[in-house]
C-alpha positions as CSV (number, residue, x, y, z in Angstrom):
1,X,12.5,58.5,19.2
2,X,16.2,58.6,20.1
3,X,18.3,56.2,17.4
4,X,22.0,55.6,17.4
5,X,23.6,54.1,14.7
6,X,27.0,52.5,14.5
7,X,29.0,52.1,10.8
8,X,32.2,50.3,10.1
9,X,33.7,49.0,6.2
10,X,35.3,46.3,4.9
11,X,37.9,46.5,2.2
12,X,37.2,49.5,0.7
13,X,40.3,49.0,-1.3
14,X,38.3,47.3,-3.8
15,X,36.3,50.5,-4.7
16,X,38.7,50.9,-7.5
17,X,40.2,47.3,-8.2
18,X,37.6,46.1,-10.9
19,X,37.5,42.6,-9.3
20,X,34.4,40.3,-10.2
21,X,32.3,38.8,-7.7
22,X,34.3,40.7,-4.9
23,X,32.4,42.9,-2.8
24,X,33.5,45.9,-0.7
25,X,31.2,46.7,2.5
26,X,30.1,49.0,4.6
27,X,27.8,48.0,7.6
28,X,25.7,49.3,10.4
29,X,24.4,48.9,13.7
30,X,21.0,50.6,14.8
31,X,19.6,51.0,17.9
32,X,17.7,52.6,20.4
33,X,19.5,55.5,22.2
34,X,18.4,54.2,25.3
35,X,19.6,50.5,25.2
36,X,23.1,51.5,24.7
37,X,24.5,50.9,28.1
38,X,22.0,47.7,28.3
39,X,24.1,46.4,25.4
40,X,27.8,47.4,26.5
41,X,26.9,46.1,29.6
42,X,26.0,42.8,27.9
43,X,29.5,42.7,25.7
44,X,31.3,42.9,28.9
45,X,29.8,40.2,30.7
46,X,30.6,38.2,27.8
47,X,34.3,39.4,28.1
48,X,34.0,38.6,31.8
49,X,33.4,34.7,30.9
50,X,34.9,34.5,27.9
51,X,38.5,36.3,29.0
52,X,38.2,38.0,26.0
53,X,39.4,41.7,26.3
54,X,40.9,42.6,22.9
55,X,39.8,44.6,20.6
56,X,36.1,42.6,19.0
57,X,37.1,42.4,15.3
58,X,36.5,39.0,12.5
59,X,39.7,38.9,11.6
60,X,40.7,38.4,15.5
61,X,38.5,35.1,15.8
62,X,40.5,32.2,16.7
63,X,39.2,28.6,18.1
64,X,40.2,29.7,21.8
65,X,37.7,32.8,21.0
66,X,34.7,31.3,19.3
67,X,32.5,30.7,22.4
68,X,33.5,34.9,23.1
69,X,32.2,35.4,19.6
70,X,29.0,32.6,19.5
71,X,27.8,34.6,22.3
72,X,27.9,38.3,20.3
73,X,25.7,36.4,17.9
74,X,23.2,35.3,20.8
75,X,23.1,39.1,22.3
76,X,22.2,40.7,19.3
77,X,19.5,37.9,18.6
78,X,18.2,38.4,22.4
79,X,17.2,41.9,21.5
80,X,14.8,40.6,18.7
81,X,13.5,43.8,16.2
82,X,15.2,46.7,19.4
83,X,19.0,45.4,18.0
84,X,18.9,45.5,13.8
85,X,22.2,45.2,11.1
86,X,21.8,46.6,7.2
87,X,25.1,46.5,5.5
88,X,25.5,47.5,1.4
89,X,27.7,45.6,-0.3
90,X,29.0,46.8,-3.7
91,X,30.7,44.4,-6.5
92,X,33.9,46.0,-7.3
93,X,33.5,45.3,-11.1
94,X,30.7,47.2,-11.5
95,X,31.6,50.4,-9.9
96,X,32.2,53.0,-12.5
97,X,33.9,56.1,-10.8
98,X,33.0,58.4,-13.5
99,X,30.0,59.0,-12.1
100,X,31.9,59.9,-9.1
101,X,34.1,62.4,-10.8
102,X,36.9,59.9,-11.1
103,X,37.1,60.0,-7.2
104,X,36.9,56.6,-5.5
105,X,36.5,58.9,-1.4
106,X,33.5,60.8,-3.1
107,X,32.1,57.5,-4.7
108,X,32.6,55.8,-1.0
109,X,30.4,58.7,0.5
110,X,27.5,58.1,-1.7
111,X,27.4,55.0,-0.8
112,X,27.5,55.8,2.5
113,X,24.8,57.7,1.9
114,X,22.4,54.7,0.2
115,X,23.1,52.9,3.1
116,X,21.8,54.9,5.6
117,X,19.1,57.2,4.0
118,X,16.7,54.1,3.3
119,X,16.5,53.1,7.0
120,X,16.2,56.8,8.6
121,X,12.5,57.0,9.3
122,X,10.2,60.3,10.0
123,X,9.9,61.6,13.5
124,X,13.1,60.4,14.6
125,X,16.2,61.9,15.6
126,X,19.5,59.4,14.4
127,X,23.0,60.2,15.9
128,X,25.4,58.0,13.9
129,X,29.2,57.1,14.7
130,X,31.8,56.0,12.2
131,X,35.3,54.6,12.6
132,X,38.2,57.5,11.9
133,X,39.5,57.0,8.4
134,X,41.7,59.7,7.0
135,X,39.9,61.5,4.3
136,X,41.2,63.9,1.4
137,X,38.4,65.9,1.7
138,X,37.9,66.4,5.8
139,X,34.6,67.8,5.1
140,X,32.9,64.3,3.5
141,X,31.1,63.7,7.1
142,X,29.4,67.1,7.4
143,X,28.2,67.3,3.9
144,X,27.0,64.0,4.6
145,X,25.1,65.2,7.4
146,X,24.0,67.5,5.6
147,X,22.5,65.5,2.6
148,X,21.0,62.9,4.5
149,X,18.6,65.7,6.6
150,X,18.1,67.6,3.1
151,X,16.1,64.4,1.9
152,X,14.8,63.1,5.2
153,X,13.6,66.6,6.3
154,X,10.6,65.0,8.8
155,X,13.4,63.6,10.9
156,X,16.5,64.7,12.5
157,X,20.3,63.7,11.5
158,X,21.8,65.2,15.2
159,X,25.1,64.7,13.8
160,X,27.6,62.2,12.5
161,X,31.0,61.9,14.7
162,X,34.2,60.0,13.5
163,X,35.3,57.6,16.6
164,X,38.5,55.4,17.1
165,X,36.7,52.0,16.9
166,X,39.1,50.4,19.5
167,X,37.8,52.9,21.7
168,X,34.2,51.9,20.7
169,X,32.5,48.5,21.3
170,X,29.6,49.4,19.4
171,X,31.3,49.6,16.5
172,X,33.9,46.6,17.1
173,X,30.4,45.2,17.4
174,X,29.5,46.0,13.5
175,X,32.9,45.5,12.6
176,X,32.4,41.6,13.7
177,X,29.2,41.3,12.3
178,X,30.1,42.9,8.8
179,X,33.1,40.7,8.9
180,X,30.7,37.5,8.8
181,X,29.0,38.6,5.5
182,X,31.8,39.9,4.1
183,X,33.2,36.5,4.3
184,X,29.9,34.5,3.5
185,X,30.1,36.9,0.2
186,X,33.3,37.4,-0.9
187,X,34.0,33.3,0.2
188,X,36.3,34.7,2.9
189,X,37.3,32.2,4.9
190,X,38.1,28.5,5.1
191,X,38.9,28.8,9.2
192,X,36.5,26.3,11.1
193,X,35.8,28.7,14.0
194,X,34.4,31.3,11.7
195,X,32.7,29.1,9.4
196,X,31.0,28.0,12.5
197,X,30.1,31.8,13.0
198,X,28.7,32.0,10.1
199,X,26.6,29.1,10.2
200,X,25.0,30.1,14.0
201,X,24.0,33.2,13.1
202,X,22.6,31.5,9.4
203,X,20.6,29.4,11.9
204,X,19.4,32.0,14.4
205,X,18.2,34.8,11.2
206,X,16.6,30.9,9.9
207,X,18.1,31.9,6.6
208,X,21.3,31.5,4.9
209,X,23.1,35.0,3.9
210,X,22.3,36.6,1.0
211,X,21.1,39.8,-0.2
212,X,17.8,40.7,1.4
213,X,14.7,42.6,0.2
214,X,14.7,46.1,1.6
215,X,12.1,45.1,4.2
216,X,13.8,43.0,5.9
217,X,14.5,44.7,9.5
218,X,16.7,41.9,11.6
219,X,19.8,41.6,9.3
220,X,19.5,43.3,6.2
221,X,21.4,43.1,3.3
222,X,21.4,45.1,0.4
223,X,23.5,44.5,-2.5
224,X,23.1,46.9,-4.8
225,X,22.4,46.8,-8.6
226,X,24.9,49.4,-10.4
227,X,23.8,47.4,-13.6
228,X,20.8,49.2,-13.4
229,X,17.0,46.9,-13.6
230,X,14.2,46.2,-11.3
């Protein structure tokens, strides 16, 4: 089967800031290849009612907005188990960048890497869109391409394409819904609208936000021990 996968971060900046209890993200959208245009199609009717035709991003939510933004929630609920979010977030104390050879880019790739790898499933072929970020190295998405199909060798990485996100809705998309954990996490945001964000989607998943086990398919969260334990 087909899969498409979207990927956006959030403040990646605290890779190397040592701050406790501060998480940086990166998040991800999966979905059937053959939905795609079922679920555009469903953003811009929303847009249609809402008059909402800005780029979809958290930090754009304002009160005149919020029904725009209620409603993403309810169309990626609609799709049920077809429409699934798994983010990795990573407490900026904790990261040690020697074991990234003092390089913060490199150490974002790995976890790039964790975050994907443990959701790409045998049998499947998994094209996967990120938003453009300038990188040092301009070979960090090919190699890893290329690492993810070395250790998932039943199943098929097509390829992984850097996109302009405001060119994207798919990843605006993951870019709003990383934007509500990021903030539930990192205790984000004090703004009524997104706090009422926050607690929809809490209500529709029937579960606050927090780290989830590595089962969970809906809206997965994996926070990540770099302390090492169970």
């Amino acid at each position: 089967m087909d899969f498409e996968v979207y990927c956006d971060e959030s403040r990646q900046d605290l890779i190397a800031k040592k701050q406790s209890g501060q998480y940086f993200m990166i998040g991800s959208l999966w979905l059937p290849a053959d939905i795609r245009e079922d679920v555009k199609a469903g953003i811009a009717q929303l847009r249609q009612k809402h008059k909402v035709w800005g780029e979809i991003k958290w930090s754009k939510i304002s009160p005149s907005k919020k029904d725009f933004y209620l409603g993403l929630v309810d169309l990626f609920i609609s799709y049920q188990d077809k429409l699934r979010f798994r983010c990795i977030a990573i407490e900026s104390s904790k990261v040690d960048l020697g074991w990234h050879n003092h390089d913060k880019e490199l150490g974002f790739y790995k976890f790039y890497y964790q975050l994907l790898h443990h959701w790409i499933l045998d049998l499947n072929t998994y094209t996967i869109f990120c938003d453009t970020k300038t990188n040092r190295d301009p070979s960090r998405l090919k190699v890893l391409s290329e690492c993810l199909s070395n250790a998932n060798l039943t199943a098929k990485i097509g390829f992984i394409q850097a996109l302009p996100s405001h060119q994207v809705a798919l990843i605006q998309f993951t870019d709003f819904l990383l934007g509500i954990v990021s903030a539930k996490m990192n205790d984000g945001t004090k703004r009524q609208a997104k706090l009422e964000i926050i607690y929809h989607l809490e209500q529709e998943l029937h579960h606050k936000l927090r780290p989830t086990v590595q089962r969970e398919e809906k809206f997965n969260i994996f926070k990540i021990r770099l302390e090492g334990g169970w």
